[in-house]
C-alpha positions as CSV (number, residue, x, y, z in Angstrom):
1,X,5.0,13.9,-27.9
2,X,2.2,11.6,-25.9
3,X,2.6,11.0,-22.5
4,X,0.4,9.2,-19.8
5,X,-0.6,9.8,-16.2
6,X,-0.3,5.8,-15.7
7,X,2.8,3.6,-16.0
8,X,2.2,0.7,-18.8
9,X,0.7,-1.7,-18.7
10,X,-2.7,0.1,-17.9
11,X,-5.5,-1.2,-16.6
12,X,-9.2,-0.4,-15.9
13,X,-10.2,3.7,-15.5
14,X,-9.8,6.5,-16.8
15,X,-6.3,7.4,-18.4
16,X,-5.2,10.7,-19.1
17,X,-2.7,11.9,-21.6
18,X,-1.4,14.6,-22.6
19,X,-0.1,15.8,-26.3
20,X,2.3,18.6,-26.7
21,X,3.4,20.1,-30.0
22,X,6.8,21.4,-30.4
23,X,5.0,24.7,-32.6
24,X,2.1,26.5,-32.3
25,X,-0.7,24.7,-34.4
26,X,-4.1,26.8,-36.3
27,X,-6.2,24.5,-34.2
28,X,-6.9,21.7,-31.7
29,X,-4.9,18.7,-33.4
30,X,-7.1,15.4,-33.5
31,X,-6.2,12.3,-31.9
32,X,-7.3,8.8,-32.3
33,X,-6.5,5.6,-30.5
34,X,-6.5,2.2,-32.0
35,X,-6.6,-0.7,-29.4
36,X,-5.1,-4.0,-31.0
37,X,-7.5,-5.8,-33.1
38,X,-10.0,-3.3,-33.6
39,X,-11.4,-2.1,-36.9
40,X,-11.3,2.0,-36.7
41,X,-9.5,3.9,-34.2
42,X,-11.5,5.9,-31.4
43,X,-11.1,10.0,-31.3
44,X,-10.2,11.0,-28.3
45,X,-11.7,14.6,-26.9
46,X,-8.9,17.0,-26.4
47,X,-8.7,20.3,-24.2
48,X,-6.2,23.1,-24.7
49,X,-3.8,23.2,-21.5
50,X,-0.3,24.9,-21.4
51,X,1.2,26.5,-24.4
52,X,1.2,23.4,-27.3
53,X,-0.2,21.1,-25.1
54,X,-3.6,19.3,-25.3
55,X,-5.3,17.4,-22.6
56,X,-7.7,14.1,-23.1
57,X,-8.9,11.4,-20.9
58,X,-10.0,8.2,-22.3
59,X,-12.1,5.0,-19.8
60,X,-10.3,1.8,-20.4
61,X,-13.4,-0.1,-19.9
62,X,-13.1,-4.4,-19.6
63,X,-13.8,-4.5,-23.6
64,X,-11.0,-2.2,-24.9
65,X,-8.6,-5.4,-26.3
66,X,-5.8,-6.3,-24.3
67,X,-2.7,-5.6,-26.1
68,X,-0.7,-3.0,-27.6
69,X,-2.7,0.1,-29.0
70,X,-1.3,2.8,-30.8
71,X,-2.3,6.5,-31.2
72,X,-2.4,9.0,-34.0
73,X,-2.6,12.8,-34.2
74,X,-3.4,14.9,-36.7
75,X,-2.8,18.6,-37.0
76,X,-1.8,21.7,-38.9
77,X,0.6,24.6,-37.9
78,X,0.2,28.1,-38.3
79,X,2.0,28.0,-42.1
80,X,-0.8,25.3,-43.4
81,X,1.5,22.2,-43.1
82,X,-0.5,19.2,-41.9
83,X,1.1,16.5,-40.0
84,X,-0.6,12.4,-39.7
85,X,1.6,10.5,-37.9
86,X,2.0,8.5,-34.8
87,X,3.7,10.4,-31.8
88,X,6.6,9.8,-29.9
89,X,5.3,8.5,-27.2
90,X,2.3,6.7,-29.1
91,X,2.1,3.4,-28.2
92,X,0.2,2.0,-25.4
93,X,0.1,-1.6,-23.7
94,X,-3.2,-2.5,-22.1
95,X,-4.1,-5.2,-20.0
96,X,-7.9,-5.1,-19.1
97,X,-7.8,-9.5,-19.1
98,X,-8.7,-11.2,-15.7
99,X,-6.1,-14.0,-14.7
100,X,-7.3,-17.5,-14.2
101,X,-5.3,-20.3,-13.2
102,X,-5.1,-24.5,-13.0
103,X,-5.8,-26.4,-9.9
104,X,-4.3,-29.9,-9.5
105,X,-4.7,-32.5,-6.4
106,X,-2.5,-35.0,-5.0
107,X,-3.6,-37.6,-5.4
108,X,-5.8,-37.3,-8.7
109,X,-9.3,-37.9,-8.3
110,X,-11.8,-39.7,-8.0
111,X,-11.2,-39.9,-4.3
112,X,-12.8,-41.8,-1.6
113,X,-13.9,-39.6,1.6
114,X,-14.2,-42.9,4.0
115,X,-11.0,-42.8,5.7
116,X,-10.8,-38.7,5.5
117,X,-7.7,-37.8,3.5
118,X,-6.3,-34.1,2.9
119,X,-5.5,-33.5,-0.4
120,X,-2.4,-31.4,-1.7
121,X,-3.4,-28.7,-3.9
122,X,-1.8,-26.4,-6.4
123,X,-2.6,-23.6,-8.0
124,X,-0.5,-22.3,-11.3
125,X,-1.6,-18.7,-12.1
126,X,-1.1,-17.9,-15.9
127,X,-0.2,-14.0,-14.4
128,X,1.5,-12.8,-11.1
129,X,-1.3,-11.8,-8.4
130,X,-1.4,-8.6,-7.4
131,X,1.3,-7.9,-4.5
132,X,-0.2,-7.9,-0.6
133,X,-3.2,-10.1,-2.2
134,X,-2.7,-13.7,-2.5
135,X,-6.0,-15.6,-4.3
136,X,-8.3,-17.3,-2.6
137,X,-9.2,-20.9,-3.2
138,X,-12.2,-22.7,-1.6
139,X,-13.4,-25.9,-2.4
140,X,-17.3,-26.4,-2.6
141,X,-18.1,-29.9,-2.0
142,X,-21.3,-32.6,-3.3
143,X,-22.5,-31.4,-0.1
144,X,-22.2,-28.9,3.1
145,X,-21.0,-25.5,2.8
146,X,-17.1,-24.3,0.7
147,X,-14.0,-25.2,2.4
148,X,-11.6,-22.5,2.2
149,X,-8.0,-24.0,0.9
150,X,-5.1,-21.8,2.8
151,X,-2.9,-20.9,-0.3
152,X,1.2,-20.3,0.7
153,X,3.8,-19.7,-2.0
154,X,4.0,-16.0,-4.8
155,X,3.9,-15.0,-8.2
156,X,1.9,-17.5,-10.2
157,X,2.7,-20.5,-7.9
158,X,0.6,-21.6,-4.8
159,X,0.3,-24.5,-2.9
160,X,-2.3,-25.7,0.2
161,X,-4.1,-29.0,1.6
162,X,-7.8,-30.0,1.6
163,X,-9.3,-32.0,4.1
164,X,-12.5,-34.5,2.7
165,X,-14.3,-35.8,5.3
166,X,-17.4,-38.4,4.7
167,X,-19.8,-36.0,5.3
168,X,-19.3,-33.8,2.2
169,X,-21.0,-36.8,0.3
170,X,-20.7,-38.5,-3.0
171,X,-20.1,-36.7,-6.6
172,X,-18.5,-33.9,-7.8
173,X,-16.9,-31.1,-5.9
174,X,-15.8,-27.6,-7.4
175,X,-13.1,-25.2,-6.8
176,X,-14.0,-22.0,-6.6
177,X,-10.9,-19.1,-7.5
178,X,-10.7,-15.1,-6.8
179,X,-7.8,-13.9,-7.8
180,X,-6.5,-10.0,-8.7
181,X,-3.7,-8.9,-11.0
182,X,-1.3,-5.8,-10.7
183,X,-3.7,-4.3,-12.4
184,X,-6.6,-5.1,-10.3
185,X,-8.1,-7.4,-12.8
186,X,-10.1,-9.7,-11.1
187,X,-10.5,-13.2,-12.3
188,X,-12.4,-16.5,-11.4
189,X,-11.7,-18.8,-14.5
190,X,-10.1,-22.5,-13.8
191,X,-9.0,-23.5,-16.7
192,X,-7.7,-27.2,-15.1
């Protein structure tokens, strides 16, 4: 049986398992993870720990694939029999991608800063942000410093108003996103 010291999905840092035979084996068994997509699986280091239990610790690092990843041990028990086989336990979800999300005004640009109107803005995350941390959206104008766009609503959906003024100037603007997952992956892409 595999079991992890993090609930699934996992994220960024180390994880630590632990595999526990139901007999005693001749040696250390080997064990191997697989993230989704990738050509050859990965050994993982194991230490002995409590009777027919082995101890590894493997760093999910930002380009293990998001996805599900499987695991595989190998061993042989005291009789000679060798065992290859996924155990219970062995499958893993990881989630090491940043979220992003799409920004859309009311009204639709181009707009005309003369007479100073606030825009309503929207932000659609494609994930849920991490609880207690809302993103942050600012709004760097042609000209002048970013104007920070107070976000209200949860989950993926959040709403807030930016004020143009003349003095920001003529071109483009930019928005500018942080936003962290449950995971604390931390993302800046607009994809809108």
């Amino acid at each position: 049986t595999l079991s992890f010291d993090k609930t699934q999905p996992v994220g960024l840092g180390p994880l630590r398992m632990t595999l526990t035979s139901s007999e005693p084996l001749a040696s250390k068994p080997i064990l191997a993870f697989q993230p989704e997509g990738s050509p050859s699986p990965i050994a993982i280091p194991l230490t002995v720990g409590a009777l027919n239990t082995y101890e590894g610790v493997y760093n999910i690092h930002p380009f293990v694939p998001s996805g599900q990843a499987e695991f595989r041990a190998s061993a042989r028990d005291l009789a000679g029999n060798s065992i290859n086989r996924k155990p219970n336990g062995g499958d893993l979800m990881v989630d090491v991608q940043a979220p992003s999300g799409a920004v859309v005004t009311a009204p639709l640009g181009p707009i005309q800063t003369i007479d100073s109107p606030t825009l309503a803005v929207s932000l659609t995350l494609d994930e849920t942000a991490k609880a207690g941390t809302p993103p942050t959206l600012s709004f760097q104008p042609p000209t002048g410093a970013a104007v920070a766009i107070a976000l209200a609503g949860d989950d993926t959906n959040w709403t807030g108003s930016l004020p143009l003024t003349p003095a920001m100037g003529n071109g483009f603007g930019e928005f500018l996103l942080v936003v962290r997952d449950a995971l604390d992956n931390i993302g800046s892409n607009i994809v809108s």
